[in-house]
N, CA, C and O of each residue as an XYZ file, in Angstrom:
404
protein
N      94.046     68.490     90.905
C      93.061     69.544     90.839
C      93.614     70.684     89.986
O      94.688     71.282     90.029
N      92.454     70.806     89.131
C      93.360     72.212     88.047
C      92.208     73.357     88.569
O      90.982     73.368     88.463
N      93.151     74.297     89.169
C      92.656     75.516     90.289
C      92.805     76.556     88.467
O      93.816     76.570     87.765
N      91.604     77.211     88.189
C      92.108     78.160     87.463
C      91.318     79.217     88.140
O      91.780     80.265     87.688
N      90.408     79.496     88.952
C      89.642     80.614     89.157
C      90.097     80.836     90.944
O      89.964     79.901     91.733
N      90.550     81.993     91.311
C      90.529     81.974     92.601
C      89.408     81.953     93.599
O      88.477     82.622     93.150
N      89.062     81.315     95.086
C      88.418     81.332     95.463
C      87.656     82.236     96.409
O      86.507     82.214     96.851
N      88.879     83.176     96.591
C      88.515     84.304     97.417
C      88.160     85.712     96.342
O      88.531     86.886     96.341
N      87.616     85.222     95.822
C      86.671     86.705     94.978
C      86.554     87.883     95.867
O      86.646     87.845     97.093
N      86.361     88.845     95.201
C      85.838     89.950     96.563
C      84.347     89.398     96.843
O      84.009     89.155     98.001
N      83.554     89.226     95.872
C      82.094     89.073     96.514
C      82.530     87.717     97.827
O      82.219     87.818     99.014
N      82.973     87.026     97.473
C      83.249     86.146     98.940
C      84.023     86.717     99.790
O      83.298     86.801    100.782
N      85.068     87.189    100.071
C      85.438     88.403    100.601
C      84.591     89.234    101.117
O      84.793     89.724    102.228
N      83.714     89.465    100.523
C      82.756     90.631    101.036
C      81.625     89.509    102.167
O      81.260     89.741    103.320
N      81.386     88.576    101.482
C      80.104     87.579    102.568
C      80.337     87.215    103.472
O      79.567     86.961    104.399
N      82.198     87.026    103.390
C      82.931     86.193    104.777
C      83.178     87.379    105.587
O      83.094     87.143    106.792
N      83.428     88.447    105.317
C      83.473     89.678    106.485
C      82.432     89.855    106.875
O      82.312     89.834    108.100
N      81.137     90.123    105.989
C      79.861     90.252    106.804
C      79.841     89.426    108.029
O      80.057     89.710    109.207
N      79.448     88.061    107.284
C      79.280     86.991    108.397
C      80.312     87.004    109.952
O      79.758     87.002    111.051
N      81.293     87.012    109.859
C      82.143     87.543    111.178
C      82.052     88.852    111.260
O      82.567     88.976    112.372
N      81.783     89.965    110.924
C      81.213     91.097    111.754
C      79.776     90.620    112.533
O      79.668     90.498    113.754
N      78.851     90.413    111.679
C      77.701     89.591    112.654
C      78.183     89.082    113.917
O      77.943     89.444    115.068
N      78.677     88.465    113.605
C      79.311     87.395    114.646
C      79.499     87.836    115.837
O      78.816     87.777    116.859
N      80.651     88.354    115.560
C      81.009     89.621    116.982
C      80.504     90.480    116.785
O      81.004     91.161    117.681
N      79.855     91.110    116.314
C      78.809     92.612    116.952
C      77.628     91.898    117.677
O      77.194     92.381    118.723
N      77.161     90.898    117.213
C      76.395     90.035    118.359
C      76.744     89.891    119.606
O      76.193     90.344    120.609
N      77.927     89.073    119.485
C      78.431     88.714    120.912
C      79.194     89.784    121.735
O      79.421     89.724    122.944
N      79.530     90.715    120.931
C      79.757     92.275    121.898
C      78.167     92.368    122.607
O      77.968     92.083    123.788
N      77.147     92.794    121.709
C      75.992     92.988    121.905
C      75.436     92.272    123.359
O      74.750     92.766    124.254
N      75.940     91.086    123.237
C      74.863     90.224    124.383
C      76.006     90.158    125.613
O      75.609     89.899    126.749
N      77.518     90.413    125.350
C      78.119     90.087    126.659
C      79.876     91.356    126.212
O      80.714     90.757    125.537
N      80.186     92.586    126.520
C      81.006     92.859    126.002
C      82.762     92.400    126.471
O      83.848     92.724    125.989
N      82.453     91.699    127.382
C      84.121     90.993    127.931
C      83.921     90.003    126.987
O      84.832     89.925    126.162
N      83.034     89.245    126.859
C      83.500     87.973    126.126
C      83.412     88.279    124.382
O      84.061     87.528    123.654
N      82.698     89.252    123.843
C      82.983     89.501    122.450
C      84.391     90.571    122.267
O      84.995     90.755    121.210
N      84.544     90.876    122.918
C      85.884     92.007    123.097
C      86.987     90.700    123.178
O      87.688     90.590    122.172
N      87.092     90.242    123.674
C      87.662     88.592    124.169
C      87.839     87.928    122.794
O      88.993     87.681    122.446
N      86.702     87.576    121.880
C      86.204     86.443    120.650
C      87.147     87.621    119.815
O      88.215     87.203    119.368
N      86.792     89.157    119.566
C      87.500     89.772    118.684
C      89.237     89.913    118.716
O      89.869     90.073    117.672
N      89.875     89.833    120.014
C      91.199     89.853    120.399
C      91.840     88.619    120.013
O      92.908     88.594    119.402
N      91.042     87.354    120.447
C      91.847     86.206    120.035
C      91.578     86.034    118.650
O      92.321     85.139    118.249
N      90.744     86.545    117.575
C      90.495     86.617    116.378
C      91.790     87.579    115.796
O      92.294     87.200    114.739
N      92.196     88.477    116.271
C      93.101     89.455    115.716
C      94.433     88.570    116.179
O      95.196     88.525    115.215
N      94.928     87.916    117.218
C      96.022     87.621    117.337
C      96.232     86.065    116.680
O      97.312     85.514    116.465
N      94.886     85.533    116.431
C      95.675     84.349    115.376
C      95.927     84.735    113.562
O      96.626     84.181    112.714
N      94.941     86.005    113.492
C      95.772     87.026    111.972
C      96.637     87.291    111.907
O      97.286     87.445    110.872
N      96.953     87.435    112.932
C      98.649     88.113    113.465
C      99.632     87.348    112.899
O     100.258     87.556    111.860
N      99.730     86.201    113.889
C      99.883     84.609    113.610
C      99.971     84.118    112.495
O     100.979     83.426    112.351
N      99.173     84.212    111.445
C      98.972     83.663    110.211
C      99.747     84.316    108.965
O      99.956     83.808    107.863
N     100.165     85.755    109.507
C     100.269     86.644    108.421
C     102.211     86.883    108.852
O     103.075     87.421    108.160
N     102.327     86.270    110.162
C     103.990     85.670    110.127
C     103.618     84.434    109.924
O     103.069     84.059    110.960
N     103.622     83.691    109.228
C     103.524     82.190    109.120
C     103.292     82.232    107.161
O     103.679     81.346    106.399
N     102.841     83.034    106.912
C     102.594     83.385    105.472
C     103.867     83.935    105.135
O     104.614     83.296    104.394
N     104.188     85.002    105.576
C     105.671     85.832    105.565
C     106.702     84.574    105.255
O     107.337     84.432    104.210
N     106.722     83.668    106.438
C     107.850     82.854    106.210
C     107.846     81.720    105.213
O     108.836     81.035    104.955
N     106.489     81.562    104.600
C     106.196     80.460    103.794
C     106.536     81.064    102.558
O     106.881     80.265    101.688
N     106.529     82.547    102.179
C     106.297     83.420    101.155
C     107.980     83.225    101.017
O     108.512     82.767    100.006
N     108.667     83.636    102.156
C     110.355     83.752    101.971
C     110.735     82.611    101.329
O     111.427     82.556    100.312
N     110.089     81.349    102.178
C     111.021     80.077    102.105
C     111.020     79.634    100.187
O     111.981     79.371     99.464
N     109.385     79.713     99.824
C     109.576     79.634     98.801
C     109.812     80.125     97.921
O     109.619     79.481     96.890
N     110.439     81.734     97.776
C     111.014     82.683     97.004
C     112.594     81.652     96.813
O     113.076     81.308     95.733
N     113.039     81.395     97.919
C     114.267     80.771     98.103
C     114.170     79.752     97.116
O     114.316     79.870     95.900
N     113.852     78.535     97.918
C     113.198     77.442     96.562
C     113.152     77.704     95.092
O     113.728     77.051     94.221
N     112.262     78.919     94.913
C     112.364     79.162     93.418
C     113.285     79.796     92.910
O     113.445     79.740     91.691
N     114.180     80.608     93.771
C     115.423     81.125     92.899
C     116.646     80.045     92.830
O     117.464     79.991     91.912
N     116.619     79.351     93.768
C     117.179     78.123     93.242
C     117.139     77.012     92.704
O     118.089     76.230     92.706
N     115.895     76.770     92.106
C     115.539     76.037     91.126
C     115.942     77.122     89.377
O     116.400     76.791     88.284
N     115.494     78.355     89.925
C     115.804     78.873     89.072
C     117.126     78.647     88.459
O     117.187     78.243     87.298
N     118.469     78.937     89.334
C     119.730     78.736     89.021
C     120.237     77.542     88.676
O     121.266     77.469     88.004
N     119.476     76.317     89.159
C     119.751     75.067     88.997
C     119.376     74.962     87.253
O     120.024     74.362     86.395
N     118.316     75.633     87.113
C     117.851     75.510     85.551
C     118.686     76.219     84.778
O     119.186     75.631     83.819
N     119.042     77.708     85.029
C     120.066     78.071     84.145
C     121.640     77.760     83.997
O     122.450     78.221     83.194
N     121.818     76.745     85.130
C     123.236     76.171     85.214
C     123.419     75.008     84.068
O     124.369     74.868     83.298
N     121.856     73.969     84.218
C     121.675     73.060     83.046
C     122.025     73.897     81.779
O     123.044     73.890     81.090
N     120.637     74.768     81.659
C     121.255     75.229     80.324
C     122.774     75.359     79.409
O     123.188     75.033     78.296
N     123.335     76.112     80.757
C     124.739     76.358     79.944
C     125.449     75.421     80.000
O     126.303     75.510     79.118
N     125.582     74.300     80.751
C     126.115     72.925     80.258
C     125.782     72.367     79.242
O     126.752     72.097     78.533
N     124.678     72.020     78.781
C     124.218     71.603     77.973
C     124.499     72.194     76.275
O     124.577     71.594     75.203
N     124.585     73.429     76.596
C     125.289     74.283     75.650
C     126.683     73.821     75.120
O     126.928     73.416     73.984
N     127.652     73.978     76.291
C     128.913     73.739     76.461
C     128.791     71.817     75.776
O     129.673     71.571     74.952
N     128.314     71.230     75.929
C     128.364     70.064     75.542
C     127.932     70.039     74.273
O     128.766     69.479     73.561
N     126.606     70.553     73.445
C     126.418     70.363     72.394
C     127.665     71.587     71.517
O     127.847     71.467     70.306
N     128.018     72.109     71.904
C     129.605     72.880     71.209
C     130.500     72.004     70.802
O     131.048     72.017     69.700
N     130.775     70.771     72.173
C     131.989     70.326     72.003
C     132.079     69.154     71.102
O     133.133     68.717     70.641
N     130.073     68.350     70.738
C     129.654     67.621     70.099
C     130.034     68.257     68.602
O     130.725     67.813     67.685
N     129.358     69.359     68.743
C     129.801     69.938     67.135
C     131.067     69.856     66.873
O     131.482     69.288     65.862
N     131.987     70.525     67.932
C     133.257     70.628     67.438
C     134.158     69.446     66.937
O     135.088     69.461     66.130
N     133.546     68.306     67.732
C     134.038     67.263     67.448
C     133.469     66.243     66.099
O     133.879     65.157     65.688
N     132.588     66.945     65.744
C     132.035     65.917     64.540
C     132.525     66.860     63.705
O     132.961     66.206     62.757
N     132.740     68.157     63.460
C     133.497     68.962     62.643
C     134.965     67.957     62.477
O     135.503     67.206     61.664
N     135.118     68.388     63.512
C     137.107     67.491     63.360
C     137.117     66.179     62.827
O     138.019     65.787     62.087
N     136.097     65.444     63.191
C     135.527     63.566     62.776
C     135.318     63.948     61.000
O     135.892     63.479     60.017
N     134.311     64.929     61.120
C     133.846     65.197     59.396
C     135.007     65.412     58.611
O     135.057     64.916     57.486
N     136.402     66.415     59.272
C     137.217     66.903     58.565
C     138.169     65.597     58.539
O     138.294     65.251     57.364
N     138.845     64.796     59.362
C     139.529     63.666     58.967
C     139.226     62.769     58.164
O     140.173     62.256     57.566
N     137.765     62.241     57.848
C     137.367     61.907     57.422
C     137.742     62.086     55.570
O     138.362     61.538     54.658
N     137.126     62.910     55.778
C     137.931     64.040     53.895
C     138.718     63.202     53.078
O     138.755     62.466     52.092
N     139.884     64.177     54.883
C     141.263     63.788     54.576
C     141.520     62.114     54.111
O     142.208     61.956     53.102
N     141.009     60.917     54.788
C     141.117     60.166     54.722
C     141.068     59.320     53.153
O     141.797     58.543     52.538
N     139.694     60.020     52.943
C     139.080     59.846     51.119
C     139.773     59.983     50.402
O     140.010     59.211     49.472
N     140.676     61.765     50.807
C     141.113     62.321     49.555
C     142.395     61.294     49.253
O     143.069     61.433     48.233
């Protein structure tokens, strides 16, 4: 799936809050223990979600700074190796010469 547009727009943002304010201002409306109730267990699984995000947010900061380092460790090997390639076809090129001359 190629995600390029996010799905939580504000205008959806804005329709999905309506719709759950409805919700519970209704059910306050018709019974207030049990919409006081629907709104509490609504706030404590946000709660919930927003440590559960926290730790998903950490874990993969982690992940990516060490992928990060893993990538810039390649680099400089790879460096270090194409140096020692040069250096050595320099020295191959230069015996070589010698060999002719």
């Amino acid at each position: 799936m190629n995600k390029i547009e996010p799905i939580w727009t504000q205008k959806h943002l804005d329709e999905s809050a309506e719709k759950l304010y409805e919700m519970f201002s209704k059910a306050i409306d018709q019974d207030p223990q049990i919409g006081f109730s629907m709104v509490l267990r609504e706030f404590c699984i946000l709660q919930c979600t927003v440590l559960q995000l926290q730790e998903a947010f950490k874990e993969n900061h982690s992940v990516s700074s060490g992928a990060f380092q893993n990538s810039h460790q390649a680099v400089e090997l790879y460096q270090q190796v194409e140096a020692a390639i040069k250096t050595q076809g320099s020295s191959f090129s230069k015996r070589l010469e010698k060999l002719e001359s």
